[in-house]
C-alpha positions as CSV (number, residue, x, y, z in Angstrom):
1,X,23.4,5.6,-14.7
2,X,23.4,3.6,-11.3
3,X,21.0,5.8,-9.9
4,X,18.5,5.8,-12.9
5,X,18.7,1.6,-12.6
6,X,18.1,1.7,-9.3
7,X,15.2,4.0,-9.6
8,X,13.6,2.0,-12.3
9,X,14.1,-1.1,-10.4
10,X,12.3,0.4,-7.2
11,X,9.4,1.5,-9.5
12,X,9.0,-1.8,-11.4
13,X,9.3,-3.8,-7.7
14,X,6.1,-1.3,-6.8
15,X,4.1,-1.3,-10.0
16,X,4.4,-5.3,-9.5
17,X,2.6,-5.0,-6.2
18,X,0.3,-2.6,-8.4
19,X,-1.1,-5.4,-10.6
20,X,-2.6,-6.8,-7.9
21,X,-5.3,-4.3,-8.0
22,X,-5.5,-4.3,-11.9
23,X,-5.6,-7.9,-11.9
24,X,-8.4,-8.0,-8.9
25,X,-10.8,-5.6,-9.6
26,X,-13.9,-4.0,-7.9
27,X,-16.4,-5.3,-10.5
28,X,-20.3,-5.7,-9.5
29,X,-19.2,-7.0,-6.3
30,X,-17.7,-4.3,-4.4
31,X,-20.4,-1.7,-6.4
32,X,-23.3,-3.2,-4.6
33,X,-21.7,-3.4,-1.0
34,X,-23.2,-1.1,1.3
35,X,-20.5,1.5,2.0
36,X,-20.6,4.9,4.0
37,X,-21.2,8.5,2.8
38,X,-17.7,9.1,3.4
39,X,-16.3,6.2,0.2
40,X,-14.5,8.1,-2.2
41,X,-15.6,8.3,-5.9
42,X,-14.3,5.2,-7.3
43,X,-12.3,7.4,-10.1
44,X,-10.6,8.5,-7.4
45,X,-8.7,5.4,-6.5
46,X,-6.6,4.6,-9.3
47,X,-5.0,8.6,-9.3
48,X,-4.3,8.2,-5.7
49,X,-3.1,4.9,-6.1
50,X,-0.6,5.9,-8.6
51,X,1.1,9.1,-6.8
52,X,1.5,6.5,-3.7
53,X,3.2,4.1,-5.9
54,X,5.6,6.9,-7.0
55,X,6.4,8.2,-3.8
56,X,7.1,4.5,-2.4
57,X,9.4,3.9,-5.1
58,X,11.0,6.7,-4.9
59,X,11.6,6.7,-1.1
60,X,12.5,2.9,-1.0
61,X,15.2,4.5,-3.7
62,X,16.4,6.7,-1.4
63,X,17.4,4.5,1.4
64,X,19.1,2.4,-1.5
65,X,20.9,5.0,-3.0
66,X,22.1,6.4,0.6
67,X,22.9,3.1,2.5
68,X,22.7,0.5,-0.4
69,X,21.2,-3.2,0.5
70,X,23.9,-3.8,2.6
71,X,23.4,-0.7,5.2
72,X,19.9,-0.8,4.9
73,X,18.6,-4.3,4.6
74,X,16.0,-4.6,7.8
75,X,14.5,-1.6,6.6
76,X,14.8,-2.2,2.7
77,X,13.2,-6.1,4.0
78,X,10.9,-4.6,6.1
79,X,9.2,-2.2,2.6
80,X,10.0,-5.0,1.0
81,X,6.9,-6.9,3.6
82,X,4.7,-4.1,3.2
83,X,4.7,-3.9,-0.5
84,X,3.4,-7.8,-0.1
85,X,0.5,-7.2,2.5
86,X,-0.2,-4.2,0.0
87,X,-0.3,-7.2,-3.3
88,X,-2.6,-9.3,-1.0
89,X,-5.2,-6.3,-0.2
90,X,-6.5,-6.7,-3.8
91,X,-6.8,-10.7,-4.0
92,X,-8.1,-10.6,-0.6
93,X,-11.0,-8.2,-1.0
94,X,-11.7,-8.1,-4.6
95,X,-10.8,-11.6,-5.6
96,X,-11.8,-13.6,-2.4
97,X,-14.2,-11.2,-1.4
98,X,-12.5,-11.6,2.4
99,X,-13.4,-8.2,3.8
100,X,-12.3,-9.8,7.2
101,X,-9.1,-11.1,5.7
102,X,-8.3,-7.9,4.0
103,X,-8.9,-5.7,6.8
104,X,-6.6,-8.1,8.9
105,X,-4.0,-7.6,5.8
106,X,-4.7,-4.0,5.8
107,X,-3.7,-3.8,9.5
108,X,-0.5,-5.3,9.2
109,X,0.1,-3.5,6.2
110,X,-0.3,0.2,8.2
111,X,2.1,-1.7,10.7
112,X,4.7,-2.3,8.4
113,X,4.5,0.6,6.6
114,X,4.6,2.5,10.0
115,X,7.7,0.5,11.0
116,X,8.9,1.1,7.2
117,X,9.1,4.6,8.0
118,X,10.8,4.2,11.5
119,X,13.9,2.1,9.6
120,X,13.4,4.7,7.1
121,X,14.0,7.6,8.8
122,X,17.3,7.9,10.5
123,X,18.6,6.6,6.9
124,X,17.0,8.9,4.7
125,X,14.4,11.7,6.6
126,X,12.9,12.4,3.3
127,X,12.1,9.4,2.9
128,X,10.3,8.4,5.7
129,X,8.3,11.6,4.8
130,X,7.7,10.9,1.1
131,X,5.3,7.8,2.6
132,X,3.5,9.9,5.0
133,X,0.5,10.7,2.5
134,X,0.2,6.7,1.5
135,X,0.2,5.8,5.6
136,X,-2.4,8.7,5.6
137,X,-3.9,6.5,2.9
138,X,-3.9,3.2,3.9
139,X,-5.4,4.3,7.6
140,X,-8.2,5.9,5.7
141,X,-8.5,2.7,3.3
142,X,-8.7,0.3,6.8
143,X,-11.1,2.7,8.2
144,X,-13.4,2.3,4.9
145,X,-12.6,-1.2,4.9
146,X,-13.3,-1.9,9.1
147,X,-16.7,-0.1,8.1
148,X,-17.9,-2.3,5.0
149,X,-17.5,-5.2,6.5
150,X,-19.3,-4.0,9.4
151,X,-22.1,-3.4,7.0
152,X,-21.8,-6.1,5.3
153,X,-22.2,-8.3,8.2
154,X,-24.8,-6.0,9.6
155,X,-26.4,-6.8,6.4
156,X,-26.6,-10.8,7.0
């Protein structure tokens, strides 16, 4: 029963940095940016965005369930610090409309995340591999974002 709590704590923790993006949303703004060939289909986002959110719960669960808070705390703190850069991605580029600001968040987000998976990893291997595809993510999402705001100011 532990475990079950524990899980459903991680995945509330993660769909609470979640809401960022379904409180700040693309709207009119981000459709008329100039973006490159190689954006996705905006249909796309939300399904990828969802199987990330599972995987980073569940691997910020694993660590829990093998070393607990206690055993794991600089790593647990250390997801805990990405998941808030990930929370400020949203407000930052969709609310704000800080391209510069959210790539800036979006860099120390893959930094996090990268040392994340470092903490992660002598705890739990699995783990640290569960959050390969969402680092494989966000270093696709600061390319897109590095390149529409290049545009964009380009554009000015």
């Amino acid at each position: 029963m532990s475990d079950a709590l524990g899980l459903a704590g991680f995945v509330a923790v993660c769909l609470m940095a979640a809401m960022s993006g379904a409180f700040f949303r693309p709207g009119a703004w981000y459709l008329a940016l100039p973006k490159p060939s190689w954006t996705p289909p905006n249909w796309l986002f939300p399904v990828a965005w969802s199987i990330l959110y599972l995987l980073i719960a569940v691997a910020g669960w694993l660590v829990w369930r093998t070393a607990g808070f206690s055993g794991a705390g600089l790593a647990l703190g250390v997801y805990g610090l990405h998941l808030v850069f990930n929370a400020l991605w949203s407000a930052l580029f969709f609310g704000a409309h800080r391209i510069d600001l959210a790539f800036g968040d979006v860099v120390a987000m893959w930094l996090s995340l990268v040392g994340t998976m470092a903490l992660f990893a002598p705890i739990d291997p699995v783990a640290a591999a569960l959050l390969a595809p969402y680092l494989a993510w966000v270093t696709f999402a600061g390319a897109l974002n590095f390149d529409i705001w290049r545009r964009t100011a380009a554009a000015t």
